[in-house]
Legacy VTK file of the C-alpha trace (Angstrom):
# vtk DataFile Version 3.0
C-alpha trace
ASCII
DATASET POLYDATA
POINTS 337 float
74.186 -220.594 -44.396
74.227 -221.870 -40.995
77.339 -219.900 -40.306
75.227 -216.508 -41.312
72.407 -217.450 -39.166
74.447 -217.752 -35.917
76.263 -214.018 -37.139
72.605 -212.661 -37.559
71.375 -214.184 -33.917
74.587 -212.995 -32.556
73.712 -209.525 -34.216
70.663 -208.931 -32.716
71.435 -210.704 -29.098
74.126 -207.884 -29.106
71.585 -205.191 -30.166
68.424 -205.636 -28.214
70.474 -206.731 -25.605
72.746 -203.643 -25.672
69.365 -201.684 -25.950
67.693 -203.246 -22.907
70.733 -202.240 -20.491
69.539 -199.861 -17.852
71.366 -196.619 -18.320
72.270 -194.559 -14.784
72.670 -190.966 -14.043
76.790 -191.172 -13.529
77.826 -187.470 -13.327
81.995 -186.307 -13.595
84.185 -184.805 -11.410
82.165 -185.188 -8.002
83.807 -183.845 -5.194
81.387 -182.630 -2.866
79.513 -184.701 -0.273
76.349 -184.239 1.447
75.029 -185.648 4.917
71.805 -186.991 6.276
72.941 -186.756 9.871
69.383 -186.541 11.289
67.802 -190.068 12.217
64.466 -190.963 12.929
63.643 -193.404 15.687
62.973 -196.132 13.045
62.861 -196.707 9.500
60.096 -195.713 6.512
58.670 -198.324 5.780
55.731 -196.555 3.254
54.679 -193.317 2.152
51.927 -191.357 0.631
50.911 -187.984 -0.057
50.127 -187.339 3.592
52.796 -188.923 5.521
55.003 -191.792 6.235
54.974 -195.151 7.959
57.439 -195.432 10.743
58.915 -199.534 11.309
57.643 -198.951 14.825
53.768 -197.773 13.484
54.805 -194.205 14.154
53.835 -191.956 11.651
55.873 -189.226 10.225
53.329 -185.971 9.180
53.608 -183.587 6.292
54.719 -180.843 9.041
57.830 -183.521 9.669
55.831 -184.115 13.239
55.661 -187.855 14.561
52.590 -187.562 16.992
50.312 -190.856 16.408
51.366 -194.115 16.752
49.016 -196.539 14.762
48.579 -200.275 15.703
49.411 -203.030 12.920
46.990 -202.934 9.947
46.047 -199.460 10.688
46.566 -196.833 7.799
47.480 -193.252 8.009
44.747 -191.006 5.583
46.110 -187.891 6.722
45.870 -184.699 9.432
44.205 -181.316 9.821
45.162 -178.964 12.668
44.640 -181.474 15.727
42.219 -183.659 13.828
43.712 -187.085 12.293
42.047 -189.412 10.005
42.975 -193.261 10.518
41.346 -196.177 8.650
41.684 -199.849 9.962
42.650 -201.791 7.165
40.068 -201.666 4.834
37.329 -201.478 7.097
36.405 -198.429 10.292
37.218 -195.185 9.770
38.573 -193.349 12.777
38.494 -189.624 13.200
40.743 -188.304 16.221
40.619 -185.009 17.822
44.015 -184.829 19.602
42.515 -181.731 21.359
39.724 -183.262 23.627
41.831 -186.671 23.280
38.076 -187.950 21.442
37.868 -190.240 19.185
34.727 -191.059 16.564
34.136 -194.435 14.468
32.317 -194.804 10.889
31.544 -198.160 9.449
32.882 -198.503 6.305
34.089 -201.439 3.890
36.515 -199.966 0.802
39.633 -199.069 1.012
40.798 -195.529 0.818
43.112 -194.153 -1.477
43.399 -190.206 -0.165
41.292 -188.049 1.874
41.022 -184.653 3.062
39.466 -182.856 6.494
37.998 -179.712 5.843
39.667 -176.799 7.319
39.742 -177.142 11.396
37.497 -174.179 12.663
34.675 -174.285 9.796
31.027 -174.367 10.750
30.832 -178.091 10.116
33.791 -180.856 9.977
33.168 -183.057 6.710
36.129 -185.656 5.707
36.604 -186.076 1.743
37.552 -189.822 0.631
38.530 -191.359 -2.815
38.415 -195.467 -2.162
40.018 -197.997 -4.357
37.023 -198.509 -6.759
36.868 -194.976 -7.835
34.234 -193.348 -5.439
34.121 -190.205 -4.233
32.573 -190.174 -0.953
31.683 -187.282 1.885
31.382 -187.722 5.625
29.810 -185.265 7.885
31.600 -185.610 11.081
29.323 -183.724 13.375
26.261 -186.164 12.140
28.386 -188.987 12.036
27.162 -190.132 8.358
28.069 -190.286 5.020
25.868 -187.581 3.435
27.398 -188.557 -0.139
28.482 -191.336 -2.140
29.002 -191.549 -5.974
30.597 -194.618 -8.075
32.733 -193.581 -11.196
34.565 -195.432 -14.182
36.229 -198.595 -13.232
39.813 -198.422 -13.208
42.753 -201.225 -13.768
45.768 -199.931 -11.885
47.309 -196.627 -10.276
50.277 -195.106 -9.554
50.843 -194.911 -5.806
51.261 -191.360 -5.693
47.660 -190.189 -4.727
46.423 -186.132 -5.171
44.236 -185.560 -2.184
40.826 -183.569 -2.353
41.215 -180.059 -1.726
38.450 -177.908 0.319
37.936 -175.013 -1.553
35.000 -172.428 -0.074
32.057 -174.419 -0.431
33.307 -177.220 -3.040
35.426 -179.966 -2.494
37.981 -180.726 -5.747
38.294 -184.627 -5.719
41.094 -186.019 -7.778
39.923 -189.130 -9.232
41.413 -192.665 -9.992
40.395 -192.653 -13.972
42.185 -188.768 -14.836
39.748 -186.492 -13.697
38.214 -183.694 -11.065
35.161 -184.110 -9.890
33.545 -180.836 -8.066
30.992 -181.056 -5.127
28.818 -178.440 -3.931
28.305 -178.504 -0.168
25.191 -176.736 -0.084
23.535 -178.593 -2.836
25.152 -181.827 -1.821
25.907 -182.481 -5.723
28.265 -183.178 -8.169
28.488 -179.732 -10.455
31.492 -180.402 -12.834
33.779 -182.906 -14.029
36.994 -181.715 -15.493
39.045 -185.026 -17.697
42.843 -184.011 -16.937
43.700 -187.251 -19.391
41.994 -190.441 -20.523
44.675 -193.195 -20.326
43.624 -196.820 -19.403
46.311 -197.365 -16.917
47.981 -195.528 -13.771
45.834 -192.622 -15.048
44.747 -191.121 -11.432
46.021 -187.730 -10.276
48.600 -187.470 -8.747
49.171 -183.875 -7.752
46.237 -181.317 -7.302
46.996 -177.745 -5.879
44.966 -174.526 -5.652
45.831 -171.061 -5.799
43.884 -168.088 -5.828
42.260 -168.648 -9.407
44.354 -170.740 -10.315
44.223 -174.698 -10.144
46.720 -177.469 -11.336
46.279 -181.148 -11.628
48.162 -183.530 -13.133
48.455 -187.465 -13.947
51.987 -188.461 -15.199
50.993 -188.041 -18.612
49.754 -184.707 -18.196
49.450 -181.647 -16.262
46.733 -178.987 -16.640
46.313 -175.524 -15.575
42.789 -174.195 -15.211
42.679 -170.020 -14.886
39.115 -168.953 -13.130
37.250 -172.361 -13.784
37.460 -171.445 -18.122
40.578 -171.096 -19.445
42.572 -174.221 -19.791
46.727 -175.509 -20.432
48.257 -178.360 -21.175
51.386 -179.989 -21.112
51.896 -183.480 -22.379
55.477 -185.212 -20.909
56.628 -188.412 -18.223
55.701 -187.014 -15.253
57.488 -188.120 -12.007
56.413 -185.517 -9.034
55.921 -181.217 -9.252
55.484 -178.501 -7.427
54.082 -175.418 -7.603
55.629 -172.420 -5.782
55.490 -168.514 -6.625
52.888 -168.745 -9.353
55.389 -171.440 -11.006
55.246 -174.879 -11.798
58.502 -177.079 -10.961
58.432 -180.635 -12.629
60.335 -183.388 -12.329
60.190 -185.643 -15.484
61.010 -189.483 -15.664
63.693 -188.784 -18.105
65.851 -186.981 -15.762
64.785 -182.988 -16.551
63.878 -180.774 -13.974
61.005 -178.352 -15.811
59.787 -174.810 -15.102
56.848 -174.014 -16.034
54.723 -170.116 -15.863
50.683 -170.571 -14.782
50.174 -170.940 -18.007
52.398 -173.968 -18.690
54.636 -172.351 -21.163
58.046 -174.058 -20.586
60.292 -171.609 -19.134
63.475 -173.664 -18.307
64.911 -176.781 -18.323
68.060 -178.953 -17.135
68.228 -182.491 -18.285
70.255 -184.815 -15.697
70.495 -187.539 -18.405
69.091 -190.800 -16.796
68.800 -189.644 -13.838
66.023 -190.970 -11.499
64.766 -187.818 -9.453
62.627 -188.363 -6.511
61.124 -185.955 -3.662
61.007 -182.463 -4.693
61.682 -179.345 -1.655
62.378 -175.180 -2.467
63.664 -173.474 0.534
65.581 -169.976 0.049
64.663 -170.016 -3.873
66.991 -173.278 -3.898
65.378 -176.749 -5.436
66.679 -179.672 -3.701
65.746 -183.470 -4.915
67.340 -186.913 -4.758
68.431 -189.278 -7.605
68.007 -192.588 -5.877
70.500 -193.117 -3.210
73.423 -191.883 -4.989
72.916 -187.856 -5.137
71.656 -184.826 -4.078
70.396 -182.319 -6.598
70.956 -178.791 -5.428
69.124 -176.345 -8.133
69.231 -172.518 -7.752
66.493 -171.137 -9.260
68.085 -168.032 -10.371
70.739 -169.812 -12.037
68.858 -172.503 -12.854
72.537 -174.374 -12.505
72.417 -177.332 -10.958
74.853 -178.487 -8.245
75.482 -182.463 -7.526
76.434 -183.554 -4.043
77.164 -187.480 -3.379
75.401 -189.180 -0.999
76.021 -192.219 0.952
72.881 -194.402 1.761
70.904 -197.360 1.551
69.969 -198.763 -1.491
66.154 -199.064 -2.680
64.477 -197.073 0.561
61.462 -195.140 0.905
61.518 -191.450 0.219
59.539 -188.833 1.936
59.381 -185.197 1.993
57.740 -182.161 3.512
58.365 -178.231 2.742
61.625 -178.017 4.099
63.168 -181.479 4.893
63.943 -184.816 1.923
63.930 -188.292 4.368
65.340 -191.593 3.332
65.004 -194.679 5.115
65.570 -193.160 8.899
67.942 -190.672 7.895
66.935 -186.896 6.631
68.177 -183.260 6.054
66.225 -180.124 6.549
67.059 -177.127 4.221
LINES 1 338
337 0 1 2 3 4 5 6 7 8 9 10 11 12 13 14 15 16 17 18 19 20 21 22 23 24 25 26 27 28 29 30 31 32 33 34 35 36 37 38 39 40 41 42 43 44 45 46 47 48 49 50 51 52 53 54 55 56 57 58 59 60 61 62 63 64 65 66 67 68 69 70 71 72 73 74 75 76 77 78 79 80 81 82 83 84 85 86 87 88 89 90 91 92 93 94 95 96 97 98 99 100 101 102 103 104 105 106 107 108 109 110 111 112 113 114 115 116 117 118 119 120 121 122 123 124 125 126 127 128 129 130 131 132 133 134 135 136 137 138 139 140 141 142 143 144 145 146 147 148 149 150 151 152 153 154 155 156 157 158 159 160 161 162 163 164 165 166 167 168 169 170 171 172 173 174 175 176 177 178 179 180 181 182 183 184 185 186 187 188 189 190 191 192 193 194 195 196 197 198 199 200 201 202 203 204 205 206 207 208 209 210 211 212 213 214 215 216 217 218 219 220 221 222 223 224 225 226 227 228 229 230 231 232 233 234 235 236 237 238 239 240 241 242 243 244 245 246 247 248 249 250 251 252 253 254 255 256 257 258 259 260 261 262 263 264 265 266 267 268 269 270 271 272 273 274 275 276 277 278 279 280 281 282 283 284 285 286 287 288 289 290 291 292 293 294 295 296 297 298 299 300 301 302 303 304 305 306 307 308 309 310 311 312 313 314 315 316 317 318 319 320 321 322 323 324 325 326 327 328 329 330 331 332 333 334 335 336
């Protein structure tokens, strides 16, 4: 008897042991190599949506410019033309016009998740904000006060990557922390709609938001909706990593390791599963999809084809990732496509 019970513990030791292994992306016959020969003057040390953290407090843009240094505690919320939004800590908000080297201070005490400037040139400068308690918030630069403020559902946690607020004629499109989109009138200086994307407890905030014509996606990484002249809405239920949309097309990277096409209307087009591979940082230059598994590979996707192509990569292990249009960075080292 005692005999059997050791067998059965041994059993099942081997089985949810076995089961528990972390599986990796290990693909055959690799022969060709890639480089990162490009450096940057010092290391990522975080990203967001809007940029990346230089070890030196340089900050790397979404254009792949470095033009503000920050001092220690400051955060980067984001740019617009020659305006730049900086937030100490948790605390002042600082707008910067690079132009007239000016620089503007509002008193404020949450911390900010994303935020958007409206479009440089418009007849008034507002900044859009989403802080860490799940408020929407709207600054009028030119008065140099908050001319909005509304408290939403609680949250518990989020995933780091953020959606940004997008300025859209007269609305602003927040993406919130607890799955939804939140509309604001300018004119009326009111909330007008509320759009729930998905209704999970947990890391349930948007994480990408674009706009296009009529059409508008948002997404959490449990699901991504398409919404076709503010009626019609899609769908589509998966693990959700980072996308894309490009040429009226939806490019997805799941957490499984498939790279996902998707039409406007999220009908699944095409798919290539990568089995366990761990995709991160999504570019399309020259109809070509280019993204990184880890530190071990780059992904090279034509999307005629829709044949993938695996290059090896040599670099260091467990480093930020950052990308813009046309360029994937790692660490301090990057290729442009």
């Amino acid at each position: 008897m005692r005999i059997l019970l050791v067998v059965c513990v041994a059993v099942c030791i081997g089985i949810f042991g076995g089961c528990s292994q972390k599986q990796y992306f290990e693909p055959k016959d690799i022969s060709l190599k890639a480089e990162f020969s490009h450096k940057l003057p010092s290391s990522i040390v975080s990203t967001s949506r809007v940029g990346a953290l230089l070890q030196n407090l340089e900050v790397l843009d979404t254009f792949g410019n470095i033009d503000i240094e920050l001092t220690r505690n400051q955060r980067f919320l984001g740019r617009e033309g020659t305006y730049y939004l900086v937030q100490d800590g948790c605390g002042a908000l600082l707008f910067i016009d690079a132009s007239t080297k000016t620089q503007s201070e509002f008193a404020f005490e949450k911390c900010i998740v994303s935020a958007k400037i409206s479009p440089q040139g418009s007849a008034n400068t507002f900044i859009a904000l989403v802080s860490a308690d799940n408020s929407v918030i709207v600054y009028d630069v030119n008065t140099k006060r908050e001319v909005f403020s509304q408290k939403l559902a609680n949250i518990t946690a989020i995933n780091t990557l953020a959606a940004t607020p997008v300025f859209e004629k007269d609305k602003i499109i927040f993406p919130t922390l607890d799955g939804k989109l939140v509309i604001f009138d300018i004119p009326s200086n009111t909330l007008v709609r509320d759009i729930l994307i998905q209704s999970d407890k947990f890391f349930n905030n948007i994480i990408y938001l674009a706009v296009k014509n009529d059409l508008m996606i948002a997404a959490t990484t449990k699901r991504i909706s398409a919404i076709i002249d503010n009626s019609k809405t899609f769908n589509y239920d998966g693990d959700f990593r980072d996308l894309l949309l490009y040429k009226d097309k939806l490019y997805v990277l799941n957490n499984d390791g498939k790279i996902l096409e998707l039409d406007h209307t999220l009908k699944l087009l095409r798919e290539v599963n990568l089995e366990y591979a761990r995709l991160h940082g999504i570019v399309i230059r020259n109809n070509t999809l280019y993204t990184l598994e880890r530190n071990k590979y780059l992904i090279e996707l034509s999307l005629e084809s829709f044949l993938p192509v695996v290059y090896k990569i040599d670099l260091p292990s467990k480093k930020p990732i950052f990308y813009t249009d046309d360029t994937l960075f790692y660490d301090r080292f990057y290729k442009r496509f």
